[in-house]
N, C-alpha and C positions, 0 to 999 in steps of 0.2 A: 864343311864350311871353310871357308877364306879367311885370311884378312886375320888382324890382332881384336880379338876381345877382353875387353874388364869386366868381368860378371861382381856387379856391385847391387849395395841396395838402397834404396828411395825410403825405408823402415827402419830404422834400427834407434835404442837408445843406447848405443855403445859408442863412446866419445873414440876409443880408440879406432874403429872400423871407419866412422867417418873423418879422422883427421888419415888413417891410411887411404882413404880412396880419394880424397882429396890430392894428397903428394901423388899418389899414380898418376892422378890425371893433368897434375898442373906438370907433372916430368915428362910425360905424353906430350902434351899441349906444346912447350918448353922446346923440346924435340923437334917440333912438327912431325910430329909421327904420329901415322891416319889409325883411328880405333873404333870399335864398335863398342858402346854401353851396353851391357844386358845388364837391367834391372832385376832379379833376382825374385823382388817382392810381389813380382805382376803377376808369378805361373812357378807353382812349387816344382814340374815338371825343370824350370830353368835351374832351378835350385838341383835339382836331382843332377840333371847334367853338370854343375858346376862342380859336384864333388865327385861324379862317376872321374870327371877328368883329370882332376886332382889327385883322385886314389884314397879320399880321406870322405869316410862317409859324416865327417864331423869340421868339413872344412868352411869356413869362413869368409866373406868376400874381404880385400879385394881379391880376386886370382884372374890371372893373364894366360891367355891362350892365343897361338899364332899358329891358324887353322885348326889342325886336331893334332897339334904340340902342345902337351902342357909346358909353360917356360917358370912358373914357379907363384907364391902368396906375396904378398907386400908386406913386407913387416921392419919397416923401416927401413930397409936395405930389400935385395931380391935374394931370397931362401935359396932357391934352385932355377939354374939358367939366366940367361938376360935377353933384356930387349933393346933394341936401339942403343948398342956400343958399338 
């Protein structure tokens, strides 16, 4: 695959996951820098992919992939790698 993805999710009661996918995407947005949403919650397969990329069978959206680079999780700041600096 191409292109920068946010594998995020449309589910969660976690105040913390959705105020991190929120700042990814309004710093996205912000940027103008072009992204793809994978919704996570639609195909546990997406989910499966999200953490095969990750490296973390216990990882958490948001995470940022630019093709088949993983570039790092959102957690308030970027863990590992950057995007659009």
């Amino acid at each position: 695959m191409s292109g920068l993805r946010v594998y995020s999710t449309s589910v969660t009661g976690s105040r913390e996951i959705k105020s991190q996918q929120s700042e990814v995407t309004r710093i996205l947005d912000g940027k103008r820098i072009q992204y793809q949403l994978v919704d996570i919650s639609q195909d546990n397969a997406l989910r499966d992919e999200m953490r095969a990329l990750a490296g973390n069978p216990k990882a958490t959206p948001p995470q940022i992939v630019n093709g088949d680079q993983y570039c790092g999780v959102w957690a308030g700041g970027w863990e590992r790698g950057s995007v659009g600096s």
